[in-house]
Structures are given as structure tokens and as C-alpha cells.
Phi, psi and omega in degrees: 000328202272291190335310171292323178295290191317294180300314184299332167300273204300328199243356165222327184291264179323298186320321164352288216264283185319289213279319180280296194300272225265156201315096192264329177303302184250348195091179176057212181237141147339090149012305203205132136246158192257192201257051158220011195061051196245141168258141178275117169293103168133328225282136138354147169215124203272138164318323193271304166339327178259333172276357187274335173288302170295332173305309194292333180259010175286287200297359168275342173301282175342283199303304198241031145060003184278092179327335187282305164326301193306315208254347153285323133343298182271342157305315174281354182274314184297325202264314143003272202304338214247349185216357190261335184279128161288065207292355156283294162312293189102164200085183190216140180327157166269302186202150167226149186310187213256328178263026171066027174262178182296121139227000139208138211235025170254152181269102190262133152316299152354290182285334160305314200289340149332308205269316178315319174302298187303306223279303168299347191264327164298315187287342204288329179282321166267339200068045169267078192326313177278000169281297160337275179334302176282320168315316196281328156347274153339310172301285209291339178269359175276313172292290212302305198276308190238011165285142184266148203250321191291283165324294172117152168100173174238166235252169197282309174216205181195171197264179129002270177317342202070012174301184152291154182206137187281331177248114195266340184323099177331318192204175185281358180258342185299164186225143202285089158227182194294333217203118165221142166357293187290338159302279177312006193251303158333286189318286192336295170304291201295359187276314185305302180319295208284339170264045148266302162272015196206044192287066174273157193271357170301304197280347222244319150292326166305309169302330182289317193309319184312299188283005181273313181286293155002292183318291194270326195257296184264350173290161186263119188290343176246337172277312185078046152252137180282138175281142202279302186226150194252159141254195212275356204275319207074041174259093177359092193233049193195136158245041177264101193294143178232073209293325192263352155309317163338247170332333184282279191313316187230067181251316188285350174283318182298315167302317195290292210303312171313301173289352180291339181121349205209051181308317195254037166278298175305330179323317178293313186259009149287300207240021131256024178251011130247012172283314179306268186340318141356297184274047173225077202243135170258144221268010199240013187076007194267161171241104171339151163291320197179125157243230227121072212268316173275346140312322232007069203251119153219143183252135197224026159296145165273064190326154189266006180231038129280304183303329183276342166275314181284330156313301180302326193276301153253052128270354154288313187293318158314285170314302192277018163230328155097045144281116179302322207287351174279326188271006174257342159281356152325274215283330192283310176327304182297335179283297148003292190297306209261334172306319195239320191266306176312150174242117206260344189264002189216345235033186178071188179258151148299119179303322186213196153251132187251172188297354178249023181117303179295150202254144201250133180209046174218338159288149207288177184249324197228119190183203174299321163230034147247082187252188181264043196245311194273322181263346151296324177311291209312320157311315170300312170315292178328269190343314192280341189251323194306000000 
């Protein structure tokens, strides 16, 4: 596995991302290619797309010390800093036009906590201080504004000003609630990042509070599947099963207990919330997308950062029990990903595989949420645990 991670890292993904995405015009990275490799003119330039472009080549630095990484990393930060920070307000833009100027300016907890990620992770491969600074901003305008003091967790967005806002959604498939998973599930990694370089003790209860709330709020006490979406009482309002959330928590859980100091609390309610995530395994090593038994809905499509998620997760899964058959649903995940996802005539990934088979080339290649984040994780992971 580790041998396959490494050429698909070095030799399809990051090249990709280096020759196509960036911007020689306007700076920065291109918006959009769509999934024939066209780059789209004009296109948005998404927040979570640049900080997730500065994660991945900061932490491909960390691992491979390759100065090429290193000069994309510091392209995406400079460009970060100089047109995505809201130097009035605080916080960072949701997306800007293709010539870096604000076209929509609320503050989604989801993208903060994104730039918190990139920024520690960055600062951690340079020692650069002033990334340290602003991450650390960031944390505070986020406990200021969207920690619930009462409840506990945090409330999903804001207006510019940190205001209140009527539509709170991440994305148009999201259902408008006060409080949803994949958001405490961001905070959680970047609270994890940034207190491996900043181990205040502040954050450091914030972060214990995240995994606590997993635990109690969001894990399902009888399925071990995680529930999606909340209002703010933390009263359940979502039956959508999520397979590749599923597995994705619970591995990022494991990372936080582990900087807390408290790796072998989670262990138990780590695997059986890849026992869940399990039952959505396709007879090809592949992992299902999503169901709705009241809905009576299953998209049974092969997302391409489901499938990057289900290698980690279970090879996590590996780890933390020492049952061989999770490293063998490892390596099939991964045989899969390169057999079906990986694009070996273009570079990148395929967004998906669809349920009759067929390779989806019409969903972006490249965008607002198709970065080099799920599957560059997922190589680095492979490297770090194999």
C-alpha cells in the first residue's frame, strides 16, 4: 500500500494540482476545471478550495521535503492573506471572483475552520509566525461568535459583520440547521492541528469539549452511525446515513484523542463507528455513498473522498484492534481507488464512479469542493501509518 500511495501522491495527484490550477493572470489558483479538464473562465474562487490547496502542499512538504511543494504552499498563503482575510471584520471571505475581489462574505464556520487547518499546518513545515497568528485569530473569532456557551458545539454561520443569518447551509443538498456534523467534525481536525503547534490550554479543553460532543451528541447510541444535522437544543433533525462521514470520523477521532494525551478513551467507539460505516461496503471494496431508509433513498455512487476516507479509516481500524481483515478492506479500497477513480490518461481523480459502473467526467475535476485534500490526506496517511 505504501509504495501505491507514494507514486499516486508524487506522480498524479500534486503534479496535477502544479501544472493546471494556478492562475498566472489574476494569481493565485484557477476556480474551477470541469471533468474533462477545461478550465472554466470566470470561475468563483472558493475559500475552502485555497485553504485545502495550502494544506496539502504544506503537508506534502512535511512528508517530502520537495522545495516544488514548498513554492505552492507559499503561493497559496500569500494569496490566502493578501485577498481571502477580511481585514475589517476578521475571519475569511466564503468565495471571490475570479479577480480576488469579496463576492460572498459570511463567515461559514466550516471554511474557517478549514484556513485554521491550512495555516497550522503550514506554519508547522516553515515556522512561519505570522500563519501561526492568524490561525490562532481565527480559533478566537470562532469561540467569540459561534461556540454555544449553553449547549455546547458550534452554530454553523454568519453574516460578514458575525451576525445572524437566515440561510446557514454549507451547500444546496444541506438541510438549514443551527448545528450539523460535518462542521464539529472540521473544527475538531483543525482544533487538532492547531494545538500540536499552539498547546494552549484553552484550546485544549475546546478540543477535549469536541470529542466529547461526538461521543454524546453525535454518534447514534444504537447504530454508531453519526447523525448529520441538529437544531440548536441538539435535537436530531437529519436520518441520512453517511458512509464516508462515518469512516472519516472515525479516524479524525483518534487523531484528537491522541494529541489530547488520550488515545485509549476512543478506541472502542472508534471502531465501532467503522463497524457502521462497514455496512455500506459494495461487493468491489468500494464504499457507497449515502442512504435514507425514510427517504427511502440510497445513492449508491462512488464518491472519489469517500473511497480516500474508507483506506484510512480502515487502516485505522487495523491499528486499533490488530484484526487483520480491516487492512485487507484497506488495500481493496485502495485497489479500487486506482483501478476505477484515479485518472491515470489526465491526472487527479474522477469525482465519482456512478452506480451502473460508469466514470462520472461531468462533475468537476477540479472546484469549489474537489480539491487535493481528501486524496493527498489519504496518501500521507498510508506513508504515516504503513
Amino acid at each position: 500500500m505504501k509504495a501505491a500511495a507514494l507514486e499516486e501522491l508524487v506522480n498524479n495527484i500534486l503534479p496535477y494540482w502544479i501544472r493546471k490550477m494556478p492562475d498566472p493572470d489574476a494569481g493565485g489558483f484557477y476556480g474551477r476545471i470541469n471533468g474533462m479538464d477545461n478550465v472554466v473562465a470566470g470561475a468563483p474562487k472558493g475559500g475552502i478550495l485555497n485553504a485545502r490547496i495550502l494544506w496539502s502542499f504544506s503537508a506534502a512538504y512535511l512528508k517530502l521535503r520537495d522545495p516544488v511543494c514548498l513554492e505552492m504552499a507559499a503561493q497559496a498563503r500569500d494569496y490566502v492573506f493578501h485577498y481571502f482575510f477580511d481585514e475589517k471584520h476578521g475571519g475569511t471571505y466564503w468565495c471571490l471572483k475570479s479577480n480576488g475581489e469579496p463576492l460572498h462574505t459570511k463567515k461559514q464556520i466550516y471554511s474557517q475552520a478549514f484556513f485554521i487547518y491550512a495555516l497550522s499546518t503550514y506554519h508547522m513545515a516553515t515556522g512561519d509566525r505570522e500563519s501561526l497568528d492568524r490561525a490562532i485569530a481565527l480559533y478566537r473569532l470562532i469561540e467569540e461568535h459561534s461556540f454555544d456557551r449553553k449547549r455546547g458545539g458550534y452554530f454553523e454561520a454568519f453574516n460578514r459583520e458575525w451576525g445572524e443569518m437566515a440561510d446557514l447551509r454549507l451547500s444546496g443538498k444541506d438541510a438549514n440547521e443551527k448545528k450539523t456534523m460535518n462542521t464539529h467534525l472540521h473544527v475538531l481536525e483543525a482544533y487538532t492541528a492547531l494545538y500540536g503547534v499552539w498547546p494552549d490550554p484553552g484550546l485544549k479543553q475546546q478540543l477535549a469539549a469536541l470529542v466529547k460532543i461526538f461521543a454524546e451528541r453525535i454518534v447514534d447510541p444504537v447504530t454508531f452511525h453519526l447523525n448529520l444535522f441538529f437544531d440548536e437544543e441538539w435535537n436530531c433533525r437529519s436520518t441520512i446515513v453517511s458512509y464516508g462521514h462515518d469512516i472519516e470520523a472515525s479516524w479524525l477521532l483518534c487523531k484528537a484523542a491522541e494529541a489530547l494525551g488520550k488515545a485509549d478513551t476512543i478506541k472502542g467507539l472508534a471502531l465501532k463507528i467503522a463497524s457502521a460505516a462497514h455496512e455500506g461496503l459494495a461487493g468491489d471494496g468500494s464504499l457507497f455513498y449515502e442512504r435514507d431508509d425514510a427517504a427511502g433513498h440510497f445513492d449508491r455512487d462512488r464518491h472519489w473522498w469517500v473511497q480516500s476516507e474508507a483506506v484510512v479509516g480502515f487502516l485505522n481500524a487495523w491499528q486499533l484492534s490488530g484484526d487483520s481483515s480491516w487492512l485487507e478492506l484497506a488495500s481493496d479500497a485502495l485497489d479500487y481507488i486506482m483501478e476505477n477513480i484515479s485518472d491515470r490518461v489526465n491526472g487527479e481523480w474522477h469525482w465519482s464512479v456512478r452506480a451502473d459502473g460508469t466514470v462520472n467526467c461531468e462533475d468537476d475535476k477540479a472546484g469549489f469542493w474537489k480539491c487535493p485534500y481528501h486524496n493527498s490526506r489519504m496518501c500521507l496517511e498510508v506513508l504515516a501509518r504503513q
